[in-house]
C-alpha positions in Angstrom: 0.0 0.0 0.0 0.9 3.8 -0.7 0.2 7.0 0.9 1.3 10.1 -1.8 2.4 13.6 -0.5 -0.3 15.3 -2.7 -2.6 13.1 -0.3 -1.7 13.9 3.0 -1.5 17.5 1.5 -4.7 17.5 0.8 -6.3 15.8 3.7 -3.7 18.4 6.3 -5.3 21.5 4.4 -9.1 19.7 5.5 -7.9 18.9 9.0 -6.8 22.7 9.6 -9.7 24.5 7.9 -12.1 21.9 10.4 -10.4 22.8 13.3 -10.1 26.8 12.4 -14.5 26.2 13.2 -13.8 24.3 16.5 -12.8 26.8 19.4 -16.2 28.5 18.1 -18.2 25.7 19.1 -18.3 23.4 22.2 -17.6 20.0 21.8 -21.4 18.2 22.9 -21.9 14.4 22.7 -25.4 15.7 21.5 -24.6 18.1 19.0 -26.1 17.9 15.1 -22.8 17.8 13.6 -19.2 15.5 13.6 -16.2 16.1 11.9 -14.2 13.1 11.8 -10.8 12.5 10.4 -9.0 9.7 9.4 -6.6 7.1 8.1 -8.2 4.5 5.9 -7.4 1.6 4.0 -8.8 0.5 0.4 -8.7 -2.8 -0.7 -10.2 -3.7 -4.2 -11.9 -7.2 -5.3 -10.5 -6.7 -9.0 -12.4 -8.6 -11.6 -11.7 -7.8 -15.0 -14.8 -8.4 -17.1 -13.9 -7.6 -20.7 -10.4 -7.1 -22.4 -10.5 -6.5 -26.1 -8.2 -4.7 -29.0 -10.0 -2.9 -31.6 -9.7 -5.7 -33.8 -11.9 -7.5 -31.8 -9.2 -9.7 -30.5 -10.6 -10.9 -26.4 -7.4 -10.5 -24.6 -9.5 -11.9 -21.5 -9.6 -15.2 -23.1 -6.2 -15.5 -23.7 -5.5 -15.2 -20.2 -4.5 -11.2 -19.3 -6.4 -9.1 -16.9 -5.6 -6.3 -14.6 -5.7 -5.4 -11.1 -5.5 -2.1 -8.6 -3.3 -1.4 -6.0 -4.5 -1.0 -2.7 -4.0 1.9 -1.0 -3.7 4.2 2.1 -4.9 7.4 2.3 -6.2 9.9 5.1 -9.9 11.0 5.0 -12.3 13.4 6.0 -16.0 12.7 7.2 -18.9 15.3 7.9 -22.0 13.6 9.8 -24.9 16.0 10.2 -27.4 14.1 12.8 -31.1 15.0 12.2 -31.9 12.7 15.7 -30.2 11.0 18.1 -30.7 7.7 16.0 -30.5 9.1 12.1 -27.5 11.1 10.4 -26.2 11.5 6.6 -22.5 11.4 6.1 -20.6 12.7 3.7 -16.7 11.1 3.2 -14.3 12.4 1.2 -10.6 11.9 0.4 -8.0 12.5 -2.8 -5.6 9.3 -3.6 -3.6 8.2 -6.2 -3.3 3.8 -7.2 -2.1 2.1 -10.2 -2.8 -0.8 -12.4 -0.9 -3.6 -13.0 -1.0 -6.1 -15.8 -1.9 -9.4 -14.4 -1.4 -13.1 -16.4 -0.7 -12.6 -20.0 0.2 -9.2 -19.5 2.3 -9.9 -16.4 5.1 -8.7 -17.8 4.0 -5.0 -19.3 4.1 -4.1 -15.2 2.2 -1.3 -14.3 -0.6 -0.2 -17.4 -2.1 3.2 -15.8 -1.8 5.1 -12.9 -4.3 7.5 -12.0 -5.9 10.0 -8.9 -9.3 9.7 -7.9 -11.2 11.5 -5.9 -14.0 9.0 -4.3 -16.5 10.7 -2.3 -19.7 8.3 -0.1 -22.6 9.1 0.8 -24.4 6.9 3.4 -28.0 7.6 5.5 -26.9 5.8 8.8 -28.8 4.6 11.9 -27.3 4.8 15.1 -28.1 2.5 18.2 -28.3 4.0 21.7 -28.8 2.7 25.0 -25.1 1.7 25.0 -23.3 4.6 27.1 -20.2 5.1 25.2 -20.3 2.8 22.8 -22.3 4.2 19.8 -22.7 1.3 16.9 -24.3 2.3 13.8 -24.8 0.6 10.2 -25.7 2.7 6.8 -26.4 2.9 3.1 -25.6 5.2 0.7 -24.0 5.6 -2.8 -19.8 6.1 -4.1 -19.0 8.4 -7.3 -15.3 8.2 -8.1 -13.9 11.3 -10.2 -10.3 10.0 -12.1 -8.3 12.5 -13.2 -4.7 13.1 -14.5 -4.4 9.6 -15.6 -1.4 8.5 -16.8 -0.3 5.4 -18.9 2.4 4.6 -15.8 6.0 2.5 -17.4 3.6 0.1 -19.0 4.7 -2.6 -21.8 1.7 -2.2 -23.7 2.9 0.8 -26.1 0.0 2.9 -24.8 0.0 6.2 -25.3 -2.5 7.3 -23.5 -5.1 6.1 -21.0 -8.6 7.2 -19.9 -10.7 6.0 -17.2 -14.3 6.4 -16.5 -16.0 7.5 -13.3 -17.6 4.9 -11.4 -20.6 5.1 -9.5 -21.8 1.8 -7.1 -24.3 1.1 -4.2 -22.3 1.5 -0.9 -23.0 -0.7 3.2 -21.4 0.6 6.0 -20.9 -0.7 9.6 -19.0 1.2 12.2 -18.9 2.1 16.2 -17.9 5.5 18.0 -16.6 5.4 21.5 -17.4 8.9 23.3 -14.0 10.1 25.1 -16.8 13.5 26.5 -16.6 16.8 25.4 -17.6 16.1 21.9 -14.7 13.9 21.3 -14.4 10.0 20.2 -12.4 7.4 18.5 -14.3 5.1 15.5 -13.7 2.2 13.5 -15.5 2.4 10.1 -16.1 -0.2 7.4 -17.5 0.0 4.0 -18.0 -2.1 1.2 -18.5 -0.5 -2.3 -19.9 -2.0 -5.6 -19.2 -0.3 -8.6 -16.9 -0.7 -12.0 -15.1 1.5 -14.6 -14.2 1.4 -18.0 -10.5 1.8 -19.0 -9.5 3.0 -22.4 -5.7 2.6 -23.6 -4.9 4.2 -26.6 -1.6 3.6 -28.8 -0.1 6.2 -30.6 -1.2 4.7 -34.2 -5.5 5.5 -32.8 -5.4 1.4 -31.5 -7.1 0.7 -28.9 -7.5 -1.6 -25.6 -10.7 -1.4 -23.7 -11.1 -3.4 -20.4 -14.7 -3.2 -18.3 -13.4 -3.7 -14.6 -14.7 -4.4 -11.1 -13.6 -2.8 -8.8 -15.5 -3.4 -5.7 -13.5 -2.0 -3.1 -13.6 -2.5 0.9 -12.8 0.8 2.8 -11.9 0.3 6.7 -11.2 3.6 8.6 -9.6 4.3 12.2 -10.9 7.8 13.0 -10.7 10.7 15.7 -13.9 12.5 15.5 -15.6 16.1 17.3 -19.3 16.8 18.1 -20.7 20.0 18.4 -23.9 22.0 17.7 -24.0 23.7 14.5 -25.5 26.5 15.5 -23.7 27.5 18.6 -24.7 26.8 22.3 -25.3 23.1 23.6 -27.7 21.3 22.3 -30.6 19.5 24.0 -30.1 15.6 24.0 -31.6 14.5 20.9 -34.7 12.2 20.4 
């Protein structure tokens, strides 16, 4: 797994501009809104579908497919709570993976390299009744944005490569422990189901298209704040 600069960039300028808001607002295990962040794992369930030249030759018959590195990047969360049981979240991050040529291809090494940025969003239910342990499960929906993609050191005599943004159906599963004063620690998992199509272009207008599966599962270890949106501390929620 890899963690680029350009990442942790972007997710230190996110950290800073959250807690710029803080000291105006008082942590409160009650209040409507949680800013979390985070260091999370991806880890895709590759499945390459469709491989084909634009001869019509099926590469995925002859035995080459692809996969994606998995990665580490930090993240961001926003929760706004509308109860003490029901929230939307919103998480966000920018990363960068690659894709390696698997079986037949083995040998071109990696085939693209890309940055994506993969926002979720998931309507989640909280339990209660637990005291500091705060469990919740959710459902929502991933887009994936790639951009600047790149054809990487790739044996395929690609010129050029272009990637489609995904979009998939999204579960979550997670638990906040409350540390008081608005503060916790969280365990997140999700698990995404989505594809993209990947376009590699050679410098004579061939082409290699591949429809691939991604599916990734996303576990984050978070430090998140509570606090009432709009100043003062709230009433415990119902």
């Amino acid at each position: 797994m890899t963690m680029s600069k350009k990442a942790l960039a972007f997710a230190a300028l996110g950290v800073s501009l959250a807690a710029l808001a803080l000291p105006a607002a008082a942590g409160d295990s009650n209040g409507n809104l949680q800013i979390k962040a985070g260091l999370t794992g991806l880890w895709t369930d590759d499945e390459t579908n469709s491989l084909k030249t634009s001869d019509g030759t099926n590469l995925l018959a002859l035995g080459a497919h692809a996969s994606t590195e998995d990665i580490v990047i930090p993240t961001l969360m926003l929760n706004y709570y509308f109860n003490k049981n029901v929230s939307v979240e919103l998480f966000c991050c920018f990363g960068s993976t690659s894709i390696q040529g698997e079986g037949l291809i083995k040998g071109a090494g990696e085939i693209a390299e890309t940055w994506m940025f993969p926002p979720i969003l998931t309507l989640q239910y909280h339990f209660d009744g637990m005291g500091a342990l705060k469990p919740y499960v959710g459902a929502g929906v991933e887009w994936i944005h790639y951009f600047d993609e790149k054809v990487g050191d790739n044996g395929l005599g690609a010129a050029k490569v272009d990637l489609d943004d995904s979009f998939g159906f999204a579960l979550q599963a997670g638990v906040d422990f409350d540390l008081g004063s608005g503060w916790s620690v969280g365990l997140d998992v999700k698990k995404v189901w989505e594809d993209t199509q990947v376009t590699w272009t050679a410098a004579d207008g061939s082409k290699i298209t591949a429809d691939h599966d991604i599916d990734p599962l996303i576990a984050t270890v978070n430090i998140g704040y509570r606090f009432n949106l709009f100043g003062g501390d709230a009433a415990p929620m119902k």
